[in-house]
N, C-alpha and C positions, 0 to 999 in steps of 0.2 A: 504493500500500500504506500503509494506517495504521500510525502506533506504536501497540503499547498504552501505554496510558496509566502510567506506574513515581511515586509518590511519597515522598518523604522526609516525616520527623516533625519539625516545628519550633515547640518550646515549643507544642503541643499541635494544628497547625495543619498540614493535608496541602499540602505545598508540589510541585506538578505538576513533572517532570523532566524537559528540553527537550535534547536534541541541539545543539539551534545556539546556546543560550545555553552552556552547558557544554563547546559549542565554541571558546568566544570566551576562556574561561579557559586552554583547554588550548596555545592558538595562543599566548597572552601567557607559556605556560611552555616556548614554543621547538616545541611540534611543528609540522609541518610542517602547510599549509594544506591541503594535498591529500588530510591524512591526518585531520586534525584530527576533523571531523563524523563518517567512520565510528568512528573510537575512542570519541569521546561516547557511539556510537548503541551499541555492543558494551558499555562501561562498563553506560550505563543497564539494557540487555538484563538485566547480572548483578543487578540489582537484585529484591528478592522483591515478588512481587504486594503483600502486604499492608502494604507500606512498610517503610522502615529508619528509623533514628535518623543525624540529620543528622553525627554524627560517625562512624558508620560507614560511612555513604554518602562523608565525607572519607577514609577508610582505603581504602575500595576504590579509589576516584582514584587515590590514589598506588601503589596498588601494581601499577596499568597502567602507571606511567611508568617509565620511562626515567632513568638517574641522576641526570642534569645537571637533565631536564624535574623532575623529582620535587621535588630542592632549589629550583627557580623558581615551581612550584606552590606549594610550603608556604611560601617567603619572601611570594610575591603574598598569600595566604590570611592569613598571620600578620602583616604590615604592614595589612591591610585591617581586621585585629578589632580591631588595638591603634590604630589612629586612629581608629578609634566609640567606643572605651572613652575613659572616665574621665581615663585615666591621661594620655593624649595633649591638649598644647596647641595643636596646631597641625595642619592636613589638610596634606594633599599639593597643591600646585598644581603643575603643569602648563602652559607657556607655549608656544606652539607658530604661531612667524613665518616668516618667509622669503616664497619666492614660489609660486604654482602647484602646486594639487593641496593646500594646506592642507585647506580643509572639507573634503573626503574620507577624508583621512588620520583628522580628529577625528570624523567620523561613523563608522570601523570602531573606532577607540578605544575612543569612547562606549558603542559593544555590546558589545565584547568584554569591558570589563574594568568594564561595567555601571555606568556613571558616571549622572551625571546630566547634561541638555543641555548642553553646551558653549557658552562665553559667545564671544560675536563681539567685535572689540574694535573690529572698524570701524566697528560701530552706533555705539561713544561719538566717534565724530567731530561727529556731530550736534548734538552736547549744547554743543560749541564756538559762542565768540563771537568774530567774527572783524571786520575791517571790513566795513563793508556793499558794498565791490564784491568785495571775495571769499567772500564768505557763501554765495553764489549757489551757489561751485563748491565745496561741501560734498558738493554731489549729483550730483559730475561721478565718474564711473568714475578711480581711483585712477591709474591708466598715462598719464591726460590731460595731467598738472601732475609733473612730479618736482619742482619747487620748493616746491610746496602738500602734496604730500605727507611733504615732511622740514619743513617746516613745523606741520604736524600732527601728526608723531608727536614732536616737541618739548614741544608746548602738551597733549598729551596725560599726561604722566608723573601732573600734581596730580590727573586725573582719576581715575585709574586707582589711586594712592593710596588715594584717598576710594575708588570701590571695592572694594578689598580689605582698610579695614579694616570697611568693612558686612560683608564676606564672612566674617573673623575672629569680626564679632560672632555672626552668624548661628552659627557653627560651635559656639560653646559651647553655645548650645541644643539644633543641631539634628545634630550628629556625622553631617555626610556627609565621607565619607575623602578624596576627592576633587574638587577644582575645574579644568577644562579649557578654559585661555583660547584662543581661536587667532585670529590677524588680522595684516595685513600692516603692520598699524604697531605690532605689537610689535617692539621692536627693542633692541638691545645697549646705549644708555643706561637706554632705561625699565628693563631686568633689574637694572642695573649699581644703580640707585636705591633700586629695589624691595630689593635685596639688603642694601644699607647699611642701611633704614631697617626692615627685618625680619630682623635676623641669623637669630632660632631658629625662621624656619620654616621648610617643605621646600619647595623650589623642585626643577623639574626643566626648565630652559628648553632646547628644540630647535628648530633655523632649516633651511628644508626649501630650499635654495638650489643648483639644478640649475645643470651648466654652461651658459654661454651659447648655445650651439646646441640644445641639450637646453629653454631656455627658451623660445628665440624660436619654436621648430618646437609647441611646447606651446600659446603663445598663442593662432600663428597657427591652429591647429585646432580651437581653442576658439570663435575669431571665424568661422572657415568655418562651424560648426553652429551659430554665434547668425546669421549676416547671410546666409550662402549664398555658393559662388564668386563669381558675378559680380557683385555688391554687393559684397563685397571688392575685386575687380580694379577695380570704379570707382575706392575708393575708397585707393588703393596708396598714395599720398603721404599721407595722413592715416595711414596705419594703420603704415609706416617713423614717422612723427614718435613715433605709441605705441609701437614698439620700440625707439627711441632714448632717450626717457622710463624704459621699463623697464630697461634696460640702466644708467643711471644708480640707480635705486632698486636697484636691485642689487647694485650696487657700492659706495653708502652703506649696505646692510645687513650684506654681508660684508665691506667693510671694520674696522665697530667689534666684531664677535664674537668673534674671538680673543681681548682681554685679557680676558674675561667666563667666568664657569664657564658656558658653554654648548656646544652639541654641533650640527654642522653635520650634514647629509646630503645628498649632491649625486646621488644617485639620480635615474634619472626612472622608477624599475619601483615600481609601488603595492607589490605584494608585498615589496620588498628593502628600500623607506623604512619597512612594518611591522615586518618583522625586523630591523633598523637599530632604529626606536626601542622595540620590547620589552627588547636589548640592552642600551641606557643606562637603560630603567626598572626593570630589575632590577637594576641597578646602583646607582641610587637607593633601591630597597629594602633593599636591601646595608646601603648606610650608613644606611640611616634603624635596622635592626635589630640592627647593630652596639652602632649608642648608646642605643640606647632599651630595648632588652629582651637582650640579648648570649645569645649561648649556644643561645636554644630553635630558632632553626630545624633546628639540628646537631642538639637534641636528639629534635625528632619526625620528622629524617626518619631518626633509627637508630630511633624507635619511634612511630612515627604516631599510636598509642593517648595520647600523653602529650599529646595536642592539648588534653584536658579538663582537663590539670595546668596547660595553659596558659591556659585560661578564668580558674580557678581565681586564676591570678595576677596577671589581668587584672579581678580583684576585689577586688584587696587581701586576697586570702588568702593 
């Protein structure tokens, strides 16, 4: 069954209204997954053939939600205007380390909450100069070396510096509200660094660090669909030395995260690490909306309508 086709009106231009993108909003405002898309699909439904005005198509949203959902919508929505505007110095990054199951987590991020590609940070290992007999194992799978890899994410901090302040720069130009690092050699000094040498900007660093049963059973499934059983069972002694390896990077990742304003999640259900980090990212919101603009999310969500007073003042009117 086709959708018809529903569009909103934006600064004069028919913008198409999708289910699964306006699902990916609704999910980051706490509804539930299972529910999420038909709600989109019913929203959309109320929408008039001949289009709406993009701030009334924001007044209907909320007034399908749900209390809590409704307040994490309009905080998502009004954190998202006020870091493209003018008025904001700084985007939101997003740091997102630990072990297993990252890239996935930042691939449903990156839809949902319609970012732009998410930066790998293990790529910048490359970029390293090392001695020439260790050079070699740049290109060696992360689990092979726990010494080379605290190694690297050591020598890594200047990089990642240089970085993000290209990123800063870009941002004055180009106002994208959000940047989403994710890689296993982010870790609780490079934050602890990043954090000193960037007070006013908005960090939101999370470490995806399953218990150790939960990891090793993770891996091992990982490597049964890249090699096959019996190519693992060859190779059992080699693949114990890769879980003893991990088990050590693991233990130096969670070891330094505590003294750090950082946020652990030891899940191993995709679903429960999304709803886990929606939770601290609207809590980041929070404070980001507290300091920066006080008051208006309380104020459009007793009157939705006042969205446009908050354009308004995201104009310097």
């Amino acid at each position: 069954m086709y959708l018809k086709h529903k569009f909103i009106r934006v600064n004069g231009f028919h913008h198409h209204l999708s289910p699964l993108i306006l699902s990916g909003s609704l999910i980051a405002a706490g509804v539930a997954f299972n529910k999420a898309y038909d709600l989109a699909t019913k929203i959309i439904d109320q929408a008039p053939d001949d289009g709406m005005h993009e701030d009334e198509f924001f007044q209907l949203i909320v007034s399908q939600l749900e209390s809590e959902q409704k307040t994490r919508y309009i905080s998502l929505k009004l954190t998202r205007r006020y870091l493209t505007s003018e008025k904001s110095r700084s985007p939101l990054f997003i740091f997102l380390g630990g072990l297993a199951g990252k890239t996935t987590i930042a691939s449903y991020i990156t839809q949902q909450l319609n970012m732009n590609q998410p930066i790998s940070i293990d790529n910048e290992k490359y970029g390293l100069t090392l001695k020439p007999s260790e050079s070699s194992q740049l290109y060696k799978s992360t689990y092979e070396s726990a010494y080379l890899y605290k190694k690297i994410s050591q020598l890594l901090t200047s990089r990642l510096i240089g970085l993000l302040d290209r990123v800063l720069f870009d941002y004055k130009r180009y106002k994208k509200w959000c940047y989403l690092w994710e890689g296993i050699y982010i870790t609780a000094p490079i934050i602890t660094d990043l954090y000193k040498k960037y007070g006013q900007t908005h960090f939101l660093s999370v470490f995806i660090i399953p218990e150790t049963a939960d990891l090793r059973r993770s891996y091992i499934l990982r490597w049964q669909k890249e090699l096959g059983v019996e190519r693992l069972r060859k190779r059992r002694n080699i693949i114990d030395k890769f879980l003893r390896n991990i088990e050590a990077i693991r233990s130096h990742i969670r070891s330094g995260v505590d003294p750090v304003a950082s946020f652990v999640i030891e899940s191993p259900y995709l679903e429960e690490r999304l709803e886990f980090f929606y939770i601290l990212l609207q809590q980041k919101l929070k404070d980001i909306s507290d300091k920066e603009f006080p008051g208006w999310v309380e104020k459009i969500v007793d009157n939705p309508k006042n969205i446009n007073k908050f354009k308004q003042f995201l104009k310097g009117a």
